[in-house]
MARKOLLO-530677 format. One record per residue: residue number from 0; residue in three letters; x, y, z of N, C-alpha, C, CB in turn. Coordinates in nm, 4 decimals, always signed. Glycine has a CB too. Example, Ala and Ser with C-alpha at 12.3 -4.5 7.8 and 13.67 -1.06 7.14 Angstrom:
BEGIN
(nulum 0,'ALA',(+1.3190,-0.5690,+0.7800),(+1.2300,-0.4500,+0.7800),(+1.3200,-0.3300,+0.7800),(+1.1308,-0.4473,+0.9046));
(nulum 1,'SER',(+1.2850,-0.2250,+0.7080),(+1.3670,-0.1060,+0.7140),(+1.2900,+0.0030,+0.7870),(+1.4084,-0.0598,+0.5725));
end
This chain:
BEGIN
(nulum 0,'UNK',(+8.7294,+9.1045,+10.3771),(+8.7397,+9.1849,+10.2569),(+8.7752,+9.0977,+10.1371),(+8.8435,+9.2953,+10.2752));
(nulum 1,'UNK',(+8.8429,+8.9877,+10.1735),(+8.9159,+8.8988,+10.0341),(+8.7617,+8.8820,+10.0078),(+9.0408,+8.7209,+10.0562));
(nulum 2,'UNK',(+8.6750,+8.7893,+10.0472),(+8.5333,+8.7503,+10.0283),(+8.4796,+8.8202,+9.9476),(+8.4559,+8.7511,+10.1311));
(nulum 3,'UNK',(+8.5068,+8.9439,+9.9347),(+8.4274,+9.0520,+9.8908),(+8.4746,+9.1187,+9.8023),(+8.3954,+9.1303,+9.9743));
(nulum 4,'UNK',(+8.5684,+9.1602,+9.7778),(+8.6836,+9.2265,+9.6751),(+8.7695,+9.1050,+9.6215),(+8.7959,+9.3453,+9.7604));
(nulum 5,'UNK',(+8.7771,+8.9846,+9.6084),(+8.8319,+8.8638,+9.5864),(+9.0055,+8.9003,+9.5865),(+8.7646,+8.7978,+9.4400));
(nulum 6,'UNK',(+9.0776,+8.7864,+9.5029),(+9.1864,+8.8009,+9.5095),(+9.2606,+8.9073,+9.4383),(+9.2181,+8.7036,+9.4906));
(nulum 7,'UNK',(+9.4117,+8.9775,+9.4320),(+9.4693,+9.0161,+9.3952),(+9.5143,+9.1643,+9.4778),(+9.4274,+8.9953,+9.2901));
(nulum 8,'UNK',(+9.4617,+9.1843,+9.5416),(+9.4841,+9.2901,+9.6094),(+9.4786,+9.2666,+9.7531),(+9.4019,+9.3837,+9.5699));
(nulum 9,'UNK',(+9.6103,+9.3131,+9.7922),(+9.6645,+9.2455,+9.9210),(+9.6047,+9.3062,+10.0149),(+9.8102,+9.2490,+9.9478));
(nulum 10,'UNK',(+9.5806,+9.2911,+10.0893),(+9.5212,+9.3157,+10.2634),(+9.5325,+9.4569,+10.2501),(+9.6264,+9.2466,+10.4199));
(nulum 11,'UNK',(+9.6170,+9.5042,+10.2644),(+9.6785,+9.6440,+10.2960),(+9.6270,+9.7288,+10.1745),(+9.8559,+9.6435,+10.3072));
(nulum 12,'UNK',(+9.6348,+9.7240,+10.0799),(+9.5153,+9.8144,+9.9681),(+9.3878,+9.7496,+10.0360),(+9.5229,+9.7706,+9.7556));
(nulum 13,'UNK',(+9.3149,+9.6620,+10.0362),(+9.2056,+9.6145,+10.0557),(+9.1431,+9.7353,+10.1860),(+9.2272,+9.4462,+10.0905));
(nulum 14,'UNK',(+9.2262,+9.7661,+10.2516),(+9.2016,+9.8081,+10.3866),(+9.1829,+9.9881,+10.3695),(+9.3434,+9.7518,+10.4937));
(nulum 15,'UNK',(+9.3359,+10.0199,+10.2676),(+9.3595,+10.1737,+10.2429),(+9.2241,+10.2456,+10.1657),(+9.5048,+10.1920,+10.1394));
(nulum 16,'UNK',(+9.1769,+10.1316,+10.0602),(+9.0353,+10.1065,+9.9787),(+8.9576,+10.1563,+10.0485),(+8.9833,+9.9708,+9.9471));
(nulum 17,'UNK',(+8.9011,+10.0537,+10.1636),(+8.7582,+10.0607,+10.2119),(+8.7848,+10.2053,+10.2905),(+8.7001,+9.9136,+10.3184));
(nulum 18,'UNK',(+8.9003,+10.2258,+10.4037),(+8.9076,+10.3133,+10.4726),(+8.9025,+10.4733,+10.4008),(+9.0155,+10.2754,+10.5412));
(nulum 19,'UNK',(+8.9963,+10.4421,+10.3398),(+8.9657,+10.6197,+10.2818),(+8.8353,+10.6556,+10.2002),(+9.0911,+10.6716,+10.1646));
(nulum 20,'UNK',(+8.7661,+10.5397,+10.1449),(+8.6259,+10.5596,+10.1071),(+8.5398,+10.5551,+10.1975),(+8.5833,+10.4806,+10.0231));
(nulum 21,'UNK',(+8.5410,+10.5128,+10.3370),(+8.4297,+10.5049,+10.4333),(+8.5170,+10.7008,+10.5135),(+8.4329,+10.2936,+10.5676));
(nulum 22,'UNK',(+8.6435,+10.7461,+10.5262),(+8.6338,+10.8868,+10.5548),(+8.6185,+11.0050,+10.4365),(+8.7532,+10.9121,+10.6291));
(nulum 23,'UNK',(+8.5895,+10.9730,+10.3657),(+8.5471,+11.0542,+10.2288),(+8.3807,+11.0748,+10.2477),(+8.5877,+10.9518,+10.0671));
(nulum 24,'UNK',(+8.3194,+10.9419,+10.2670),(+8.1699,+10.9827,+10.3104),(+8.1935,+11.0397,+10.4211),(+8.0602,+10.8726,+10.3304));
(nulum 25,'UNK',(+8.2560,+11.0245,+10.5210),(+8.2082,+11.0870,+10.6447),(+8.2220,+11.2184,+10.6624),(+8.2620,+11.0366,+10.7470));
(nulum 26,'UNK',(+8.3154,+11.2598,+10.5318),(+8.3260,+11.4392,+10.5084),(+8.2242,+11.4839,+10.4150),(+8.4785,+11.4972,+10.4364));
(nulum 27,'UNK',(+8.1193,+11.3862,+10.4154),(+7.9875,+11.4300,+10.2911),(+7.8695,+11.5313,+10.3764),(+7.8813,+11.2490,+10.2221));
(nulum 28,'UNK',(+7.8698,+11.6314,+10.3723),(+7.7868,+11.6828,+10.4356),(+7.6496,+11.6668,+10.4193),(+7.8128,+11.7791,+10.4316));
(nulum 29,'UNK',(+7.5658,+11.5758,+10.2874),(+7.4616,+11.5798,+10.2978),(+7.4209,+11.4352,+10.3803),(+7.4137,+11.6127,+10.1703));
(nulum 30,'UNK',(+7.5388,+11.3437,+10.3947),(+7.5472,+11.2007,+10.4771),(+7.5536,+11.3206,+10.6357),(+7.7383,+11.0595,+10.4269));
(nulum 31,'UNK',(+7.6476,+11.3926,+10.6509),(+7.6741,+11.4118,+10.8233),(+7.4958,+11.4590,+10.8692),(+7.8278,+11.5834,+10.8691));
(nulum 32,'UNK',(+7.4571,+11.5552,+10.7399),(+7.3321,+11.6133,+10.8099),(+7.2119,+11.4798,+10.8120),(+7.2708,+11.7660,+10.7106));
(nulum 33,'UNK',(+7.2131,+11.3742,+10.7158),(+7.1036,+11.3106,+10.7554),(+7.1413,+11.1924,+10.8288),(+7.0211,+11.2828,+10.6488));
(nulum 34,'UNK',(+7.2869,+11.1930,+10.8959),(+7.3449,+11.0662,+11.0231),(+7.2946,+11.1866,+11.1536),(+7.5906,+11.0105,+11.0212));
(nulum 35,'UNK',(+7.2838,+11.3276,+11.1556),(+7.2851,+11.4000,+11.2787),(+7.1291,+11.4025,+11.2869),(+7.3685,+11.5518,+11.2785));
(nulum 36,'UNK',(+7.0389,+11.3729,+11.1780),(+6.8635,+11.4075,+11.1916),(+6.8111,+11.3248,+11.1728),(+6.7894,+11.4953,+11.1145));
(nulum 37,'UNK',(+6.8443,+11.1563,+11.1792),(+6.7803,+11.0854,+11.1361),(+6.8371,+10.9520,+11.2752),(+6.8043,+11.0797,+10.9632));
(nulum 38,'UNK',(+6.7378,+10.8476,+11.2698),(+6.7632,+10.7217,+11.3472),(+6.8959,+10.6457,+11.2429),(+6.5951,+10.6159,+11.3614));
(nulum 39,'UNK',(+6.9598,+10.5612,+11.3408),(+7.0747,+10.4765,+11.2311),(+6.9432,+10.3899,+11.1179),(+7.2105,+10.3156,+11.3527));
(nulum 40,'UNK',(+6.8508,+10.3707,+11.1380),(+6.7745,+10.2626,+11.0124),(+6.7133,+10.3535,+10.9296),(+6.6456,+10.1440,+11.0647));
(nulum 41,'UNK',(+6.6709,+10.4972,+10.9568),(+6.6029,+10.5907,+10.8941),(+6.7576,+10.6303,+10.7784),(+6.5293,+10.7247,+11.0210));
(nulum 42,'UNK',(+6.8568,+10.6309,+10.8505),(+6.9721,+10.7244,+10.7837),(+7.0106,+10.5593,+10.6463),(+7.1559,+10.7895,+10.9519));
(nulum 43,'UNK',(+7.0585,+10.4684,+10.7396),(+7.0681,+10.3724,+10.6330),(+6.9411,+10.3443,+10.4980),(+7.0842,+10.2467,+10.7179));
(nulum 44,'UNK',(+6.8377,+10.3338,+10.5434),(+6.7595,+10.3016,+10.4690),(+6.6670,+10.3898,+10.3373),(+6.7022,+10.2556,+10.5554));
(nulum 45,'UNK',(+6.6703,+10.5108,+10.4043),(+6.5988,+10.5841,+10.3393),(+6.6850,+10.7212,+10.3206),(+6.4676,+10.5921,+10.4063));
(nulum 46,'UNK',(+6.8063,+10.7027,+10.3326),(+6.9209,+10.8275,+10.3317),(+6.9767,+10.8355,+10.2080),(+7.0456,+10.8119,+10.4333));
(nulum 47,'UNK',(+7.0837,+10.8911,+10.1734),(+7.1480,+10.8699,+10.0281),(+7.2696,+10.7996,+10.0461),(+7.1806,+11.0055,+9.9473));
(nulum 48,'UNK',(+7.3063,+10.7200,+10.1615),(+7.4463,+10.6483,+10.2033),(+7.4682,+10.6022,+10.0921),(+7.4562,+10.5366,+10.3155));
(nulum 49,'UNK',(+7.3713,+10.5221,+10.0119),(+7.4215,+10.3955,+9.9072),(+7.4235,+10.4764,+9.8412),(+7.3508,+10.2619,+9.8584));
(nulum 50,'UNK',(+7.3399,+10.5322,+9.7477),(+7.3785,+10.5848,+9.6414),(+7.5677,+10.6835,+9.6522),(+7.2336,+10.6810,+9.6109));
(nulum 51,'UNK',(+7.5525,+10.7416,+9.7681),(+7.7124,+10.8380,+9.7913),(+7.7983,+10.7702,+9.8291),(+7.7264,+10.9531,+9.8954));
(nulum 52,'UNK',(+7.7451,+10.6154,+9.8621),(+7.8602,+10.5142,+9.8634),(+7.9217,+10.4543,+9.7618),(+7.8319,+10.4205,+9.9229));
(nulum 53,'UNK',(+7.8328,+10.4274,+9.6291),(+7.8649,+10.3705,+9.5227),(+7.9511,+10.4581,+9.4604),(+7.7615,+10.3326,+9.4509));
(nulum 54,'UNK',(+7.9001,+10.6199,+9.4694),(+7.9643,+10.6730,+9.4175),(+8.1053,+10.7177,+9.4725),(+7.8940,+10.7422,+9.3851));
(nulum 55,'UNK',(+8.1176,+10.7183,+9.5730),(+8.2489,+10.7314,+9.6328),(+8.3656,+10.5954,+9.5933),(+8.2161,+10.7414,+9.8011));
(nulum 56,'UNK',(+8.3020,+10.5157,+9.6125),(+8.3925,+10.4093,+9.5748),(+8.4503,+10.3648,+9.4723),(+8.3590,+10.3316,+9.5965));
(nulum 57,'UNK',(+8.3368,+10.4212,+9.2907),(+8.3688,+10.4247,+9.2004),(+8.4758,+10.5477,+9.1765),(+8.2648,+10.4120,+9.1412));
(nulum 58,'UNK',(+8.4951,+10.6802,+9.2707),(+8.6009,+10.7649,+9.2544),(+8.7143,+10.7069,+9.3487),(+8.5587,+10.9132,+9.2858));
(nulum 59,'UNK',(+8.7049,+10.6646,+9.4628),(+8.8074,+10.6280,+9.5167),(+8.8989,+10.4739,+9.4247),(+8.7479,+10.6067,+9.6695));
(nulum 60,'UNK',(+8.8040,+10.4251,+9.3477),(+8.8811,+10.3226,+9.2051),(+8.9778,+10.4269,+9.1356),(+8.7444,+10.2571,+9.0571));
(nulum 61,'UNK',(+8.9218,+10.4833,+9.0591),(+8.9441,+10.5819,+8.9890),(+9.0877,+10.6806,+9.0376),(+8.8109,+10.6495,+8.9925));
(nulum 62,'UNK',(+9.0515,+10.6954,+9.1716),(+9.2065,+10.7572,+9.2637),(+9.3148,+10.6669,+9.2881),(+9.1787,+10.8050,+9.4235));
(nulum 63,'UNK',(+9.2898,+10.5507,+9.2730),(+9.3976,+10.4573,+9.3218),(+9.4226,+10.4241,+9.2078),(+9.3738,+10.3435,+9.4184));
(nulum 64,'UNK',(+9.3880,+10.3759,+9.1186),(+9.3797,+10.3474,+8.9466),(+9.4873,+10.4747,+8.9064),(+9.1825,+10.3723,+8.8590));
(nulum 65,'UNK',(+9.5026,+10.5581,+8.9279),(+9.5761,+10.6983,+8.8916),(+9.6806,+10.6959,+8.9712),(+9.4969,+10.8354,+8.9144));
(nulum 66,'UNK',(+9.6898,+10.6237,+9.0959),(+9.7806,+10.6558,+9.1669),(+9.8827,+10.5308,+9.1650),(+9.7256,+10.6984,+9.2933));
(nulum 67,'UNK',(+9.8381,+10.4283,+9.1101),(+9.9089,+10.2772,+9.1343),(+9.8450,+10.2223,+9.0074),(+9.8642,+10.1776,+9.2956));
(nulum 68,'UNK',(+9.9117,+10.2126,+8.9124),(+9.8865,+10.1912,+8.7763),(+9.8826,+10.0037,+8.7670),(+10.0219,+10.2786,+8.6769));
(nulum 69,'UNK',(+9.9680,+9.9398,+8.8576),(+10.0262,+9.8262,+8.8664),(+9.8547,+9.7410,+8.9395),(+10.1961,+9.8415,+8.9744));
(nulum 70,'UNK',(+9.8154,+9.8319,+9.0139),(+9.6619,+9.7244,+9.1127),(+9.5321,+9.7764,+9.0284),(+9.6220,+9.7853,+9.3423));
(nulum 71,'UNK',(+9.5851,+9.8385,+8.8935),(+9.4336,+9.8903,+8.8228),(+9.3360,+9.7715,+8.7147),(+9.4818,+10.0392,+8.7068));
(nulum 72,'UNK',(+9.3957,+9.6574,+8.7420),(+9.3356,+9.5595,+8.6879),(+9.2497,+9.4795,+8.8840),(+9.4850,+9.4513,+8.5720));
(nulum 73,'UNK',(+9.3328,+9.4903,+8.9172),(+9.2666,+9.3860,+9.0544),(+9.1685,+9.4867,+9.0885),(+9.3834,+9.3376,+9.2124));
(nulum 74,'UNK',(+9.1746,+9.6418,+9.0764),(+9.0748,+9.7030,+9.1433),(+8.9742,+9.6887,+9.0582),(+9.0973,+9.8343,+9.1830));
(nulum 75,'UNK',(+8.9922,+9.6897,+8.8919),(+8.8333,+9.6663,+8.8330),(+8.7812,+9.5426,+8.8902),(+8.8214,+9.6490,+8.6611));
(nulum 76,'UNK',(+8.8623,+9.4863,+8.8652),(+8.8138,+9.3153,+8.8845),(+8.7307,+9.3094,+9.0291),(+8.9746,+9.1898,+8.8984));
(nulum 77,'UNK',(+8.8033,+9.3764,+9.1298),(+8.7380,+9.3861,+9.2821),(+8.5792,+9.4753,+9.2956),(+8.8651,+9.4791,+9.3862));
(nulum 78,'UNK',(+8.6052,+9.5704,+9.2146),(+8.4750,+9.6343,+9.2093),(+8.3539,+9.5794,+9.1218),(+8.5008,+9.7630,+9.1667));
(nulum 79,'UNK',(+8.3999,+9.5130,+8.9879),(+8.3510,+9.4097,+8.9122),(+8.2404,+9.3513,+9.0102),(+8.4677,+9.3059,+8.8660));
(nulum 80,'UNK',(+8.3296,+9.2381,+9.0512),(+8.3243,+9.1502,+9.1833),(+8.2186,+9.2094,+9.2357),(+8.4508,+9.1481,+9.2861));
(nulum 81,'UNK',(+8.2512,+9.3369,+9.3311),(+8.1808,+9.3843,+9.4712),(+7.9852,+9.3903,+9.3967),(+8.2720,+9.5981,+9.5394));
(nulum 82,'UNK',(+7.9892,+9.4792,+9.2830),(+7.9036,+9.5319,+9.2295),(+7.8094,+9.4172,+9.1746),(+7.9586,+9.6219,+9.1428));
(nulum 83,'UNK',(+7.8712,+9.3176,+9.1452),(+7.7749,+9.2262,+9.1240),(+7.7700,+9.1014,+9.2233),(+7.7911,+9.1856,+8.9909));
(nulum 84,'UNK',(+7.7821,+9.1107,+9.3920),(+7.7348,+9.0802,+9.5012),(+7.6831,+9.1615,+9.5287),(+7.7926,+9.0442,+9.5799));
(nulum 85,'UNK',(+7.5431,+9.1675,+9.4921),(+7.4419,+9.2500,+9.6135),(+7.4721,+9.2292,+9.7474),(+7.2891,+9.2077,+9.6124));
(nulum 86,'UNK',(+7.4763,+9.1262,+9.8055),(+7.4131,+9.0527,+9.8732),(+7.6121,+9.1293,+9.9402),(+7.3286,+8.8665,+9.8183));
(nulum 87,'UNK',(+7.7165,+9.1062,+9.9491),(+7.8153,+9.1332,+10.0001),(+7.8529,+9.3445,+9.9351),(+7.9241,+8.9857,+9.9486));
(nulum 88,'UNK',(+7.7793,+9.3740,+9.8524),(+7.7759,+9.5127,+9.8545),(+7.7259,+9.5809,+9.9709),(+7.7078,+9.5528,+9.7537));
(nulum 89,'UNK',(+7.5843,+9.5158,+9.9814),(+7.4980,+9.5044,+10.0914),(+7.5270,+9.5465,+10.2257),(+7.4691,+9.3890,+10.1005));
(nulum 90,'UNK',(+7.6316,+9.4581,+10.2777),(+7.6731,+9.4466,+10.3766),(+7.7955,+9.5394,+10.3819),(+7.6844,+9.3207,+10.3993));
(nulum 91,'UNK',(+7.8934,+9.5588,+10.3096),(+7.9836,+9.6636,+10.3014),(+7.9082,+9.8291,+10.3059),(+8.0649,+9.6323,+10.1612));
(nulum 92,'UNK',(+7.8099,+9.8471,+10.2363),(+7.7323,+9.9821,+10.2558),(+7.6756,+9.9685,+10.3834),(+7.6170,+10.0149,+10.1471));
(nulum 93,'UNK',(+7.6384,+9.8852,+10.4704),(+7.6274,+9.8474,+10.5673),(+7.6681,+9.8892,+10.6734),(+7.6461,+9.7736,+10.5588));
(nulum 94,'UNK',(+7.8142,+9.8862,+10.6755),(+7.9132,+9.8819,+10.7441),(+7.9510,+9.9793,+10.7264),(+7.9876,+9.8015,+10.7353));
(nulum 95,'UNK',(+7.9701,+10.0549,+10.5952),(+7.9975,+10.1632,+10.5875),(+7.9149,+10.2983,+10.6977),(+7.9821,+10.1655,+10.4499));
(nulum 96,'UNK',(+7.7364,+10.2699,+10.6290),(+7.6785,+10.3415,+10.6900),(+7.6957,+10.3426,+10.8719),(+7.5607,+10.3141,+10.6339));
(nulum 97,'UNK',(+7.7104,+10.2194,+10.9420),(+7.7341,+10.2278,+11.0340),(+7.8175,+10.3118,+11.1570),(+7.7415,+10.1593,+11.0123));
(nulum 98,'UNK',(+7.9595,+10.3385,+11.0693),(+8.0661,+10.3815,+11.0672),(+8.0604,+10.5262,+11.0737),(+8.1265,+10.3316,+10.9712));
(nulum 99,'UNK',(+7.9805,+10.5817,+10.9361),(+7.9434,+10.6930,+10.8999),(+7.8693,+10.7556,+11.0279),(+7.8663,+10.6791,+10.7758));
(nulum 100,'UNK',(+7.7243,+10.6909,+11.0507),(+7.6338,+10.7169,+11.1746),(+7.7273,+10.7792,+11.2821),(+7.5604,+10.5739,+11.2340));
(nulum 101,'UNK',(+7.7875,+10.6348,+11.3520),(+7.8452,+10.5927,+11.5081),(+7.9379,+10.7595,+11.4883),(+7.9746,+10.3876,+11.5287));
(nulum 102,'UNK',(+8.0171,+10.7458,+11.3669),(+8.1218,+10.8727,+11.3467),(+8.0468,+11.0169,+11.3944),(+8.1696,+10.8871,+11.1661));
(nulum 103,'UNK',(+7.9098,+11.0816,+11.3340),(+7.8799,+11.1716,+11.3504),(+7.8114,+11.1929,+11.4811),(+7.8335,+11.1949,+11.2568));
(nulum 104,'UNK',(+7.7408,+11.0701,+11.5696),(+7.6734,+11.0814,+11.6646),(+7.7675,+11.0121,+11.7725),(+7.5389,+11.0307,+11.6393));
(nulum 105,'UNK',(+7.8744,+11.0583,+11.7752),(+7.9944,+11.0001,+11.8699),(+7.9821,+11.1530,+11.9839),(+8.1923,+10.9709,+11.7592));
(nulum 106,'UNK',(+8.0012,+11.0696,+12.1043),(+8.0163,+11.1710,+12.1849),(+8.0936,+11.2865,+12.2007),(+8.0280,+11.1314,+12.2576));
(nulum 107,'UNK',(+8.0732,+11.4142,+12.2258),(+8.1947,+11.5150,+12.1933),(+8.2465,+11.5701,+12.3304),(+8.1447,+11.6494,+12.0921));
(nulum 108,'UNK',(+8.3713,+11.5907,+12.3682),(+8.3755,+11.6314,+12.5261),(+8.3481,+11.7662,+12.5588),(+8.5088,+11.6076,+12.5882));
end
């Protein structure tokens, strides 16, 4: 995550960050219905993950920015950062979508 969100924000936001923005999509119902009707490359690729990822993440800034006045410079700077690595956005929507998928098509007992 440092790689990717660079410095200033310690492990533990870095983590509270990605996590509560990767279960925020996973309560997106138009992500659960096209992770439950679609292949994982159909859902990543041609789904709305990225676009409801970008946007989740620019509100989950926005929530922590409101909530911790003190990390609202490292979080622009991190999203700054993220947004202009494609190439490591990439891979975080990635990961995200993965997450998202594995989450909805997880076995149920």
């Amino acid at each position: 995550m440092n790689e990717l969100l660079g410095v200033g924000i310690d492990d533990q936001h870095q983590l509270v960050f990605a996590s509560q923005t990767a279960q925020e999509m996973v309560q997106d119902p138009t992500l659960r219905d096209q992770a439950l009707n679609n292949s994982r490359e159909q859902f990543k690729n041609a789904g709305d993950v990225v676009s409801i990822g970008h946007q989740m993440l620019v509100e989950a800034k926005e929530e922590i920015t409101q909530k911790n006045d003190t990390q609202s410079s490292a979080v622009d700077e991190a999203l700054t950062r993220l947004f202009g690595n494609q190439e490591g956005l990439s891979r975080l929507m990635d990961a995200m979508a993965n997450y998202i998928y594995d989450y909805h098509n997880r076995p149920t007992a």
